[in-house]
N, C-alpha and C positions, 0 to 999 in steps of 0.2 A: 571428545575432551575427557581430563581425567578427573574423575568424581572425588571431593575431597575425602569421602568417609567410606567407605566398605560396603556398609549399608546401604547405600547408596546406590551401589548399581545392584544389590538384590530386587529391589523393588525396581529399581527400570527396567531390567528386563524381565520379570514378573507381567507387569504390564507393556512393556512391547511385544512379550508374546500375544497379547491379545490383539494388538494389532495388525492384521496379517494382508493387509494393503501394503504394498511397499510406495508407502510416501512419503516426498522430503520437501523440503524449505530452503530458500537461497535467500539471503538478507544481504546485500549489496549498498555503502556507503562509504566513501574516500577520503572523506574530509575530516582531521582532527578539529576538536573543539574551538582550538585556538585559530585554527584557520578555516572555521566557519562562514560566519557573518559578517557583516563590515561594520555594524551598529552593535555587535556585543563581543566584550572581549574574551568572556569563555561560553561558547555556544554548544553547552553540556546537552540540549536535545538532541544534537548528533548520533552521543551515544544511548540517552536513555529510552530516547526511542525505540533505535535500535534492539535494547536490551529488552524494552519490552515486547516489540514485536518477537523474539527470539524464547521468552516466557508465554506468552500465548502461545507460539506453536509446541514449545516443548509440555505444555499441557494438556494439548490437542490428542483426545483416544487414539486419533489416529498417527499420531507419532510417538505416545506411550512410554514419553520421556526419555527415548534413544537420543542421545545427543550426535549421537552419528549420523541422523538424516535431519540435519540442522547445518545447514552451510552457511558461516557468519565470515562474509569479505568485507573488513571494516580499517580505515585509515590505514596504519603502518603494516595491521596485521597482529597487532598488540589489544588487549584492551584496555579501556580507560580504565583508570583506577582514581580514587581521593578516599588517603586516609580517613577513616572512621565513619564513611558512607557503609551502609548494611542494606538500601534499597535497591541500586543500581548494580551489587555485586557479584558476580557469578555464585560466590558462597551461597545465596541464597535458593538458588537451586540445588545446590550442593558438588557445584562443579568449581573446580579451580580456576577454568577459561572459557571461554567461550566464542573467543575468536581462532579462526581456522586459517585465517590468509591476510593478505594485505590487498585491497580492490584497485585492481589494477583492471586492464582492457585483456590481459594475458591469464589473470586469475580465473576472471571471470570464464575466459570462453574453455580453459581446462577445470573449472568447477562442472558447466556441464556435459561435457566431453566426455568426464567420469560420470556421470550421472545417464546419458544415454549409453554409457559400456552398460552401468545398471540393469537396463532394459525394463521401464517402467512401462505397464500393461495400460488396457482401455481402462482400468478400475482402480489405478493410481491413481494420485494426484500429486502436482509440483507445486509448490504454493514460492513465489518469488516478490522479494519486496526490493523497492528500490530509494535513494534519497541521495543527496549532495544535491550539489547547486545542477541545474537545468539549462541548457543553452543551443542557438539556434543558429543559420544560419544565413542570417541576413540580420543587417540593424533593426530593420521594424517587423515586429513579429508575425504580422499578417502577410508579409510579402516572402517569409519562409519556408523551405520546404523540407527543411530535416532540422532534427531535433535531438538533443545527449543530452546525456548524463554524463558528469565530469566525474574523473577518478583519478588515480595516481599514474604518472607520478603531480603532486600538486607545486608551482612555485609561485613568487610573490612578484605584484606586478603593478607600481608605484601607478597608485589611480584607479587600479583595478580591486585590490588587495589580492589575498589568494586566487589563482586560477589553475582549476585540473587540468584534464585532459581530458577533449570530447572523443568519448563512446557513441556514435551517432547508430542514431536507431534502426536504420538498415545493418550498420554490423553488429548491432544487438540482440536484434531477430537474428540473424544468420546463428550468434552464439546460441540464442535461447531453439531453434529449430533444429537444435541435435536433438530434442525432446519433446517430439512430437505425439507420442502414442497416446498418452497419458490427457487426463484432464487435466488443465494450467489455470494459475490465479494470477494475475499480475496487480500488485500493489504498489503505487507510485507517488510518490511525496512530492516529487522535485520539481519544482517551477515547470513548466510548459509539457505537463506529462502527458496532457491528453494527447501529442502531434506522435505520441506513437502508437494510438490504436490502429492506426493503417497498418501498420510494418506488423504486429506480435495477432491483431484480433482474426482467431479460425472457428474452426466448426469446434473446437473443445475448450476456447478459449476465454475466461473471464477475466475482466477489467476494472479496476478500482481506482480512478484516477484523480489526484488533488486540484489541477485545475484544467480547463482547456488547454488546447495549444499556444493562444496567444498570450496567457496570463502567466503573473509568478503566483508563487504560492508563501505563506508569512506563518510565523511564529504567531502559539498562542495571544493574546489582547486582555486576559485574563478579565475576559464580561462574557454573563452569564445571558442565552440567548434562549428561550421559552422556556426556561426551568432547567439548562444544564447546571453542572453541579463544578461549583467552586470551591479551592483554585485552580485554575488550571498550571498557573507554577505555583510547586509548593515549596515552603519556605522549612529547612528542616538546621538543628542546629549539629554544627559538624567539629568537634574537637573546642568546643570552644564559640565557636565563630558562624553567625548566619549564613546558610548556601541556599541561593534559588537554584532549585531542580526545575530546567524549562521546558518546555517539549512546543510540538508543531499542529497548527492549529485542526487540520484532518487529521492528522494522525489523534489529537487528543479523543478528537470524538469518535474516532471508526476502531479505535480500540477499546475504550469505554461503551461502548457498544456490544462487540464482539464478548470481552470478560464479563459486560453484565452487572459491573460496577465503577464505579468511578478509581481514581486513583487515590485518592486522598480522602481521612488520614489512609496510613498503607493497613493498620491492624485492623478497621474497622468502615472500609467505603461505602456510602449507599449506593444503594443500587440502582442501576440503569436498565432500562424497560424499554428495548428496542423489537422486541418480538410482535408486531404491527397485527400479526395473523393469528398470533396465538396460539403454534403449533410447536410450542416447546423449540424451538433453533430461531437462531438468528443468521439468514441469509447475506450473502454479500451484499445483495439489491437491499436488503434492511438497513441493515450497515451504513451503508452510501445512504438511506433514505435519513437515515438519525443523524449524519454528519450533515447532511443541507439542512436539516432543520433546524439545526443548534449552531452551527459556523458561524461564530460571529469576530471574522476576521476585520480589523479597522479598515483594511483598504479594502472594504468587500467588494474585489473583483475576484473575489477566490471563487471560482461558479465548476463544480465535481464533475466527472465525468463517471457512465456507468456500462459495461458495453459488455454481452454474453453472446452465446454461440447462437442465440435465438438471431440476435442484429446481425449476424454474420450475412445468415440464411438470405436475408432481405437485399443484402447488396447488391449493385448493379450489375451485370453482369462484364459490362465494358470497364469496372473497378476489378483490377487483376488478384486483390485480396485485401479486405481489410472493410472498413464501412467508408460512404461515401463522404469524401474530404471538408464537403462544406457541413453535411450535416453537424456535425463537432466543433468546427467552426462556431456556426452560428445557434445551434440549439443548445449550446450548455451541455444539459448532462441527460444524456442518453438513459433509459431505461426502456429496457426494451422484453422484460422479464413481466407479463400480463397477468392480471389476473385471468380466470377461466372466462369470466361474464364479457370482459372486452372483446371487441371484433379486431381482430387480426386483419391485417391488407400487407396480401406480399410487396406493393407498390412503394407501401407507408412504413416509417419509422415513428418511433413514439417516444416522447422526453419528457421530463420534467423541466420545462424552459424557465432557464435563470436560478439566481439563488434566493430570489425572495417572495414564491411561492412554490406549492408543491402542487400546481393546475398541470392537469397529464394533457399534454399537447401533440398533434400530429405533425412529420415532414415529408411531404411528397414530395419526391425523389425526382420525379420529370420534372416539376411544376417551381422546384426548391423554393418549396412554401411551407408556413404555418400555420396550421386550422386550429383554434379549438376544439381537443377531443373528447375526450371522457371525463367523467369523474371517478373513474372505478379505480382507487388509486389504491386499494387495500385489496386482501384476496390471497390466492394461491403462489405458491413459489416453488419454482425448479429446484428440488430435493437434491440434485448434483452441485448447485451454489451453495449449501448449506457448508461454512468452514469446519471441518467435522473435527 
C-alpha cells in the first residue's frame, strides 16, 4: 500500500529490516457494513475489526511495518471510509489503503498461490484471519458435515437478507495448503468456525476459533465479565453527530489481549493483563484463555475453540488429518498446549470444557469420554505460539 507521507516508509523499512523472517498476514472478510447483519443497519465491526486485526499485525516485529506482507481481502476490495473518523483510518498508520482485493473464493486462492510462489521457510509464519457470516451444510447444525465462510460475490435474499458465497472448508484448506512449510495461525470469527479444524489443523498448525462447529458467534453485549474493560462499542463523536464503533465479541477480547490494552479511550486504554505465566508474551493459548474468561456474549453459547500441532500429534490414526470430529463437537474448546507439570497421554486430549469455567478436563478418544483432569491450568507455553 502507498504510505501517505515519505517518512513513512523510511522508518518501515528501517524496521522491516530487522525482521528477517519472511512473514505475512491474510485478513479475509466479504461482507460490507451494510450488508452485514440483519438486526443492524450499519454493521461497521466488519471493518473495524478488520482494521484492527490489520494494525496488530502491522505492529508485529515480525512484520516491521511492511504493509506488503499484510493481505487485506475485504468486501468490494475498497475500504470503508466515514468522513471525519481518525480511528478506523488507514491514515493512522500512515498509509492511504489498506485494502489489497475484493474477498472473493478466486482472491483468496491467488492471494496464497502468490504467497507459496514466496516460498515461506520452517521459520516463517503465515498468520491468516477470517470473518463474514459462517454457514453449513445441512439445516441443523449437528447433522453437518462441511462448513464456509461466505464471500463475494454477496446478493440480497427476501428473508434471508444478505447471502455470500460458501467457501467450504475443504476448498479452503486446498487454498490455504499451497502454504504448507511455514508455521500457520488461523484466526476465526465467523459463526461455526470451529467445523473447520479438521480440514486446516497439521503438525505446524495453530487455531483460534470463535465458536464450535455447531454454534454462531455475536456482536459485542457491551457487559463487562470478571473486570474486562468497558466499552466494548465506543461511542465517538463524528462531524457533528454520535457514531457507535462496534466490534465482535471474540474478536474484542482476543485482540485486547494480544495489544495489552483495551481499546478505549484510543489516546489513553488500560491495560489488559493477559500474560498468565508471566514470561513477557502473550500466547495464542493466552489469548483464547483471556477471551473464555471475559466473553460475555448474551446468547452465551459462544464456547472458543483452541487447537496447535501438539493436538494434531494425538489424533487417531484412522482420522486422515485433522483432530477427532467429536472431540470439538462436544468438548468446547480444546487446549491442548500443557503445562510442563501435566501428564500428557497420547490416547487423551485435553480441554477447557464449556465457557463457564476454565477446569482443564480430559477426552479419551476410544472411550469418547470426559474425566476430570488437572488443575495445572497455568505454566509453560510453546515459544512457537507466541504472535510475535
Amino acid at each position: 500500500m502507498r504510505p501517505v507521507f515519505a517518512a513513512t516508509i523510511l522508518v518501515a523499512l528501517t524496521v522491516s529490516a530487522l525482521a528477517l523472517d519472511n512473514n505475512h498476514a491474510v485478513i479475509i472478510q466479504g461482507f460490507l457494513p451494510a450488508e452485514g447483519l440483519p438486526d443492524v443497519s450499519n454493521a461497521n465491526e466488519l471493518w473495524n475489526d478488520c482494521f484492527l486485526w490489520y494494525e496488530l499485525m502491522y505492529n508485529r516485529p515480525s512484520i516491521g511495518g511492511d504493509s506488503d506482507r499484510i493481505h487485506m481481502l475485504w468486501g468490494k476490495g475498497q475500504d470503508f471510509r466515514k468522513d471525519g473518523d481518525d480511528r478506523y483510518d488507514p491514515a493512522r498508520l500512515g498509509l492511504y489503503s489498506i485494502t489489497d482485493d475484493s474477498a472473493s473464493a478466486s482472491t483468496v486462492d491467488s492471494c496464497f498461490s502468490a504467497l507459496a510462489a514466496d516460498s515461506l521457510e520452517s521459520d516463517d509464519t503465515m498468520f491468516v484471519y477470517t470473518w463474514g457470516h459462517g454457514g453449513k451444510d445441512a439445516y441443523m447444525p449437528r447433522n453437518a458435515k462441511h462448513f464456509s465462510i461466505m464471500v463475494r460475490p454477496v446478493h440480497y435474499s427476501p428473508g434471508n437478507g444478505y447471502v455470500g458465497t460458501h467457501l467450504w472448508d475443504t476448498t479452503f484448506a486446498r487454498m490455504c495448503d499451497q502454504v504448507r512449510e511455514c508455521e500457520r495461525v488461523f484466526v476465526m470469527q465467523q459463526c461455526r468456525a470451529g467445523g473447520f479444524i479438521d480440514d486446516l489443523n497439521d503438525d505446524k498448525t495453530t487455531m483460534v476459533c470463535a465458536t464450535i462447529a455447531t454454534e454462531k458467534a455475536y456482536s459485542c453485549d457491551n457487559d463487562s465479565r470478571n473486570g474486562s474493560p468497558l466499552p466494548e462499542h465506543e461511542t465517538t463523536d463524528v462531524q457533528g453527530a454520535p457514531v457507535v464503533w462496534r466490534h465482535a465479541e471474540f474478536n474484542f477480547h482476543v485482540m485486547n489481549a494480544l495489544r495489552g490494552t483495551a481499546i478505549w479511550p484510543y489516546n489513553n486504554p488500560p491495560a489488559v493483563d493477559a500474560d498468565t505465566n508471566n514470561d513477557g508474551n502473550v500466547s495464542w493459548f493466552e489469548a483464547f484463555r483471556y477471551n473464555q474468561m471475559h466473553n460475555s456474549s448474551p446468547k452465551t453459547r459462544e464456547v472458543p475453540v483452541y487447537c496447535d500441532p501438539t493436538a494434531y500429534s494425538w489424533r487417531l490414526d484412522s482420522v486422515p488429518r485433522g483432530l477427532h470430529y467429536r472431540a470439538v463437537f462436544r468438548g468446547g474448546a480444546l487446549a491442548s498446549t500443557l503445562p510442563d507439570s501435566c501428564d500428557t497421554v497420547a490416547t487423551s486430549l485435553w480441554a477447557l470444557k464449556g465457557n463457564s469455567t476454565l477446569e482443564l478436563w480430559k477426552y479419551d478418544i476410544g472411550d469418547d469420554t470426559w474425566t476430570a483432569g488437572a488443575t495445572c491450568l497455568t505454566g509453560g507455553t510453546d515459544q512457537r505460539m507466541v504472535p510475535r
